[in-house]
C-alpha positions in Angstrom: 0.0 0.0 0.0 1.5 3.5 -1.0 0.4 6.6 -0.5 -0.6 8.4 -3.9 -2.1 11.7 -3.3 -2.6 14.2 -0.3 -5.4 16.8 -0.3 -5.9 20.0 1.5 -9.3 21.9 2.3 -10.1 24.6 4.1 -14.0 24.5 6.3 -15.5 26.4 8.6 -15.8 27.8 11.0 -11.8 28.1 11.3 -10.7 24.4 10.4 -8.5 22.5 7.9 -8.8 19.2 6.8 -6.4 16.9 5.1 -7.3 13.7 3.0 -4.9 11.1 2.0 -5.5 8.5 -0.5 -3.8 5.5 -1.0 -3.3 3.2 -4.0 -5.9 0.8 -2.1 -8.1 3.1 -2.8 -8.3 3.8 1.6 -8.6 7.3 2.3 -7.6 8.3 5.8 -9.1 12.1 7.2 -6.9 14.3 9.2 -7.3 17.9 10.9 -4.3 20.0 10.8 -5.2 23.4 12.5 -3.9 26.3 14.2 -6.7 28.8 14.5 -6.0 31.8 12.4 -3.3 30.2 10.9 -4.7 27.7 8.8 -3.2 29.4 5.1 0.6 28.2 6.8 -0.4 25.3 8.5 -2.1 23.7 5.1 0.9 25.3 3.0 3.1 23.3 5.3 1.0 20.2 4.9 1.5 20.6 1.0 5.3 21.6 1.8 5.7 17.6 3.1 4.1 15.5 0.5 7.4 14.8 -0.9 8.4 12.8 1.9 5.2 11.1 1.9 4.1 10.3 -1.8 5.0 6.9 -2.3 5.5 6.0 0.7 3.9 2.9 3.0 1.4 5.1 5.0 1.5 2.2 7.5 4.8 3.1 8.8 3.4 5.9 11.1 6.3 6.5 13.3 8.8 6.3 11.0 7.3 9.0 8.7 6.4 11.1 11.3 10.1 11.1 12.4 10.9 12.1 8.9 8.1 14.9 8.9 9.8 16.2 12.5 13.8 15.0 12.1 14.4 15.7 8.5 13.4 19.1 7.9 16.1 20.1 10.0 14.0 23.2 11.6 11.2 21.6 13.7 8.5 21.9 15.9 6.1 25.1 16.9 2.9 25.7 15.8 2.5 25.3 12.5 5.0 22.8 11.8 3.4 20.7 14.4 -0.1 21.0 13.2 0.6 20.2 10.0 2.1 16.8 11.1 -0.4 16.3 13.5 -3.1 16.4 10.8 -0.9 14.1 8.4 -0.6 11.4 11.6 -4.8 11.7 12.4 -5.3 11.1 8.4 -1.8 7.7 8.6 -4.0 6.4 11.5 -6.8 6.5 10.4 -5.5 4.9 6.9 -4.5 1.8 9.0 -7.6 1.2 11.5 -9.6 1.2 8.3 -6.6 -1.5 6.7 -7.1 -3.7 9.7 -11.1 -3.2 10.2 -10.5 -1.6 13.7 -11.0 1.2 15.8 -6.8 2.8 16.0 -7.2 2.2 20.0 -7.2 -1.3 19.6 -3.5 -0.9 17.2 -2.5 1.0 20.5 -2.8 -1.8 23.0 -6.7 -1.6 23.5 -8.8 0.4 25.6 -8.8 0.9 29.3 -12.3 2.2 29.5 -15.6 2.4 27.5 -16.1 6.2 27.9 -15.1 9.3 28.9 -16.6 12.4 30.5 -17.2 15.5 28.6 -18.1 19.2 29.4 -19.6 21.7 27.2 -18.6 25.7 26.7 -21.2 28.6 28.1 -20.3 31.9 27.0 -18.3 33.9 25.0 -14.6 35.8 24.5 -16.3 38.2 27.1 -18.7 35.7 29.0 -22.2 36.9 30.1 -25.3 34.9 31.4 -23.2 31.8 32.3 -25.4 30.9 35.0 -28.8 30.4 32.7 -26.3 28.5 29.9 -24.9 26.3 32.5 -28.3 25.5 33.5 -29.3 24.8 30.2 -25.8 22.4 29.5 -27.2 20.2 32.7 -30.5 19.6 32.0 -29.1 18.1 28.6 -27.4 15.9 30.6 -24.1 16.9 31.0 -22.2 17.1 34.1 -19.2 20.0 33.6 -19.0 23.2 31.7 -15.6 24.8 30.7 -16.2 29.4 30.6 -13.8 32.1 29.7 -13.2 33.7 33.1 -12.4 37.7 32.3 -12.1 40.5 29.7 -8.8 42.0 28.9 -6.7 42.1 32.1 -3.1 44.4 32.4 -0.4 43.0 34.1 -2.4 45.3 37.7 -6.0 45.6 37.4 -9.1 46.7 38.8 -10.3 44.1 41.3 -13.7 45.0 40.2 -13.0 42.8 37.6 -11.9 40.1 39.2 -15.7 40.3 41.5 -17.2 40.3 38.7 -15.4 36.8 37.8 -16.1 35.5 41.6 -20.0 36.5 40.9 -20.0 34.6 37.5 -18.7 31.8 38.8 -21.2 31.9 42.2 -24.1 32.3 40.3 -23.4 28.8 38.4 -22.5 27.2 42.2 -25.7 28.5 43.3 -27.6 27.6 40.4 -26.1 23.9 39.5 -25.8 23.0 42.7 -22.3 21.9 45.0 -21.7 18.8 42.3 -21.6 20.1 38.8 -18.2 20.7 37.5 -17.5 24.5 36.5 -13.8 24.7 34.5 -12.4 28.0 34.6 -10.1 29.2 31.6 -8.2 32.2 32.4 -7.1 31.9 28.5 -3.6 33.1 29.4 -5.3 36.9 29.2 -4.5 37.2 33.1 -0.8 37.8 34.4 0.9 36.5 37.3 -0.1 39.2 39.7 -3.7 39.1 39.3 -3.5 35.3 38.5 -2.3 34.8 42.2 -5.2 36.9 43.6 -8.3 35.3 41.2 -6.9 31.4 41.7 -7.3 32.4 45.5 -10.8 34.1 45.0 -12.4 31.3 43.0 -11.2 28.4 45.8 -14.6 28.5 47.8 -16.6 27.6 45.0 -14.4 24.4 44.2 -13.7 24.7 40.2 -13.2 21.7 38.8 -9.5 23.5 37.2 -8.7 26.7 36.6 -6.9 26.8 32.6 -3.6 28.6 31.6 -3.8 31.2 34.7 -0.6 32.4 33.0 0.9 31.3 29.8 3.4 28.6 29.4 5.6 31.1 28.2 5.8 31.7 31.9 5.4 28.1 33.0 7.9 28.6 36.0 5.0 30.6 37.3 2.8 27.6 37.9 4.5 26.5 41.6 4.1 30.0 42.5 0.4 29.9 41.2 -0.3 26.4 42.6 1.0 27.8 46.4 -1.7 30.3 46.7 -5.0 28.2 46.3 -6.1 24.8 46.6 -7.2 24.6 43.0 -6.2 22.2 40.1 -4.3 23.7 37.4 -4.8 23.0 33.7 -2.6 24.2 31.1 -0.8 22.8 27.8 -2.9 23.6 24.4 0.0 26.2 23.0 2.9 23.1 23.9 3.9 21.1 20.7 6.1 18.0 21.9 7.3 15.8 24.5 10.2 18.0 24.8 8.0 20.9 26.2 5.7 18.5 28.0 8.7 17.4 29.7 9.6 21.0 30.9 6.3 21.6 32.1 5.9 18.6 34.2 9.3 19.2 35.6 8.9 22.2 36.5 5.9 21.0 38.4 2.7 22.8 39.7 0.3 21.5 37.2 -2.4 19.0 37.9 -3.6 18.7 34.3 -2.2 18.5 30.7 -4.6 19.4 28.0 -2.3 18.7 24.7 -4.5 19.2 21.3 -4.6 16.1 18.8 -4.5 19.1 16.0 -1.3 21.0 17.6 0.8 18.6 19.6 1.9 16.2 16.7 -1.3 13.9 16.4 -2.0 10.7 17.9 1.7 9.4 17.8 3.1 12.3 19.9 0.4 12.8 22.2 -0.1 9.1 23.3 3.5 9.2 24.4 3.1 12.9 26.1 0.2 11.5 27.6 2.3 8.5 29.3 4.7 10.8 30.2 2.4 12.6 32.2 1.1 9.4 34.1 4.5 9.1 35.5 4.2 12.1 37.0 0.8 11.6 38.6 -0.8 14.2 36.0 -4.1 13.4 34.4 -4.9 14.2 30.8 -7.7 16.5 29.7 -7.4 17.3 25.3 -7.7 20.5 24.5 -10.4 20.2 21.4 -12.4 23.4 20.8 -12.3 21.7 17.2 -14.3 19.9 14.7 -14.9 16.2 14.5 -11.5 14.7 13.6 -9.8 16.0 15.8 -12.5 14.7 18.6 -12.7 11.3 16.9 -8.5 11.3 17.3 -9.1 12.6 20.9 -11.2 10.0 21.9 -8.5 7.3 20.7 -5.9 8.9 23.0 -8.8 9.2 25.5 -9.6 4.8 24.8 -5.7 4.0 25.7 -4.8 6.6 28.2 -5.2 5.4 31.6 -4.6 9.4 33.4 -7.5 10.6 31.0 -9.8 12.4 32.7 -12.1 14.5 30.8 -12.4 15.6 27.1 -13.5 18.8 25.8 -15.8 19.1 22.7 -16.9 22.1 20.9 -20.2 21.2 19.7 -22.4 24.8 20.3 -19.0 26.6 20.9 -19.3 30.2 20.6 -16.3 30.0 18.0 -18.4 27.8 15.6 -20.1 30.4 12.8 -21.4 29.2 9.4 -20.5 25.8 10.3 -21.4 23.1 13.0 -19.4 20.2 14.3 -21.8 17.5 13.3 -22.6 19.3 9.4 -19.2 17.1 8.6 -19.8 14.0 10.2 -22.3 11.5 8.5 -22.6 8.9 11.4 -23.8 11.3 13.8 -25.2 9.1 15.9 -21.4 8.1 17.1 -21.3 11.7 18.7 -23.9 11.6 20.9 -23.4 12.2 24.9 -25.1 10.6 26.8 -25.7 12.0 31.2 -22.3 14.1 29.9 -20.5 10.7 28.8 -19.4 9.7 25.0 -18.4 6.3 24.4 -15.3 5.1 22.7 -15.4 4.8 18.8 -16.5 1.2 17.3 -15.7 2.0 13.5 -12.4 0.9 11.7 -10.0 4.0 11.8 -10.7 7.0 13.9 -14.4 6.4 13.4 -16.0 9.3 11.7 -17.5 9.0 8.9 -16.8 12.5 6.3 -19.2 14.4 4.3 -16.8 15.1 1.9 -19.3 16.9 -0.8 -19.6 19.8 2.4 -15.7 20.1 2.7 -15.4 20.1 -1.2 -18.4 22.7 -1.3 -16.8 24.7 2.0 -13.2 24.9 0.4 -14.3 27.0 -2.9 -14.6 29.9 -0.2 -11.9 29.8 1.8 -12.2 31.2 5.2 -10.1 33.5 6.3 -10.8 33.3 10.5 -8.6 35.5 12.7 -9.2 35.6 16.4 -9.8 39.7 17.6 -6.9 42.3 18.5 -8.1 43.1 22.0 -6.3 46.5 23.7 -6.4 47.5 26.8 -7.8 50.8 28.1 -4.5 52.0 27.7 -4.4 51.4 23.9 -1.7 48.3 24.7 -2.1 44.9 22.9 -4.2 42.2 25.4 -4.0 39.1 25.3 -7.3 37.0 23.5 
């Protein structure tokens, strides 16, 4: 079996997908993405097709060490999501070759579902306890919300109250067990950081998310000191080498690689392991569409330290296009009292509409997260 042609598309809402044929005639589906990116992560995609085109596309860790090794320069965001796509699409070429979901190629699955939690709110979130509401009587469990606006490195704590009263008014309404996640998005620095973590610790989060960037992962110890509160972090880290760094450094109670950033399944089953040693559960980042879930879960089936998976299905993010719009076997999506069971079709187990990718990639989008500034006219962070 050779591989004999590799295909790039571009859907919305902000998504890439990658198809690779082989001379089997199997086609395997991938999702290279980097939000706001995607023009360089697919050109990079195209960029390594000559190490692939001809090649066995069962020999998945040998070409993705050619995809990292050989290029000489490596890693970062959109060098890693384009491999990571490439890998989703070589895995899902040889569950389909052997008639079998890719967990059981990876030693077979430890359990038989996973928890999932849904996103209320927006960039600048608003009504969180009525959407929260809503998420639970649909049956799930856990809800993930942006926390704040823009933040400067020393801030009003009027806007951190405002957080505390967001986050109250879901504790009040969802009652003491319902999981509330609290993703600071890397828009708060270490100063206020110390102060919110401490704030929120009375209404028991579930995590708090990036309460400072991993640019500035030595902060995490520091962060982790000051409140009783489990710490999430890991979506903009794209190898085993800067999982390694992180878990060192310590501080962190939960990684949350993404399938689409963080080198695919190949990279993130063995960051994921790494992790386990260290006592560090594994929660994938996946505010994506549904390969990148279906490559989640397969992670998810094999990882004994998994602990939760996010899904963007209703996403605030997701304009013009929905999750499921791709996905033909729908019913494999569905959550059940905020669970999803493992995959039971060959290869990653979804099922493409490819006539809506072909249709959505003759208008490319062009999605670019906002330029926020602070009231200062300074660049925030998003």
């Amino acid at each position: 079996m050779k591989i004999v042609k590799i295909q790039t598309y571009f859907v919305r809402p902000r998504w890439g997908f990658v198809e690779v044929t082989t001379d089997s005639g199997i086609v395997g589906w991938g999702e290279p993405v980097l939000e706001g990116h995607e023009d360089a992560v697919l050109a990079a995609v195209n960029e390594m097709k000559p190490y692939l085109l001809g090649q066995d596309p069962s020999n998945i860790e040998d070409l993705w060490a050619v995809m990292y090794h050989a290029g000489f320069y490596r890693g970062g965001g959109v060098l890693m999501s384009a491999i990571s796509g490439i890998d989703q699409a070589l895995w899902d070429i040889k569950g389909k070759y052997y008639n079998t979901p890719v967990y059981q190629l990876l030693g077979g699955k430890v359990r038989d579902r996973i928890r999932v939690y849904s996103w209320i709110g927006g960039d600048r979130p608003s009504h969180v306890a009525k959407a929260a509401k809503e998420k639970m009587d649909e049956g799930f469990t856990a809800v993930k919300m942006n926390a704040t606006d823009e933040l400067m490195f020393i801030d009003s704590y009027k806007k951190l109250d405002s957080v505390i009263e967001r986050v109250a008014s879901i504790r009040e309404t969802c009652g003491p067990d319902f999981g509330i996640a609290v993703d600071f998005h890397g828009r708060v620095h270490k100063p206020m950081a110390k102060v919110l973590a401490k704030k929120l610790e009375e209404f028991n989060p579930m995590f708090i998310e990036e309460p400072v960037l991993c640019d500035n992962m030595e902060d995490f110890p520091e962060i982790a000191a000051c409140c009783n509160v489990p710490i999430a972090t890991g979506e903009r880290l794209f190898t085993k080498y800067d999982f390694r760094k992180l878990l060192e450094i310590g501080g962190v109670d939960i990684i949350q690689p993404d399938l689409s950033h963080a080198g695919g399944i190949t990279e993130v089953k063995k960051i994921a392991s790494l992790a386990e040693s260290f006592d560090v559960a594994l929660a994938p980042h996946c505010p994506l569409g549904p390969i990148a879930l279906s490559a989640c879960l397969q992670v998810d089936a094999i990882s004994y330290n998994a602990a939760i998976q996010e899904q963007s299905i209703g996403i605030h993010y997701n304009q013009g296009q929905e999750v499921l719009n791709y996905v033909k076997n729908k019913e494999d999506f569905t959550f059940v009292d905020g669970w999803i069971s493992m995959p039971t079709k060959p290869g990653l187990g979804v099922e493409i509409n490819k006539e809506l990718v072909i249709e959505e990639n003759k208008t490319p989008h062009q999605w670019k997260n906002p330029v926020w500034r602070n009231e200062d006219g300074s660049v925030a962070e998003w």
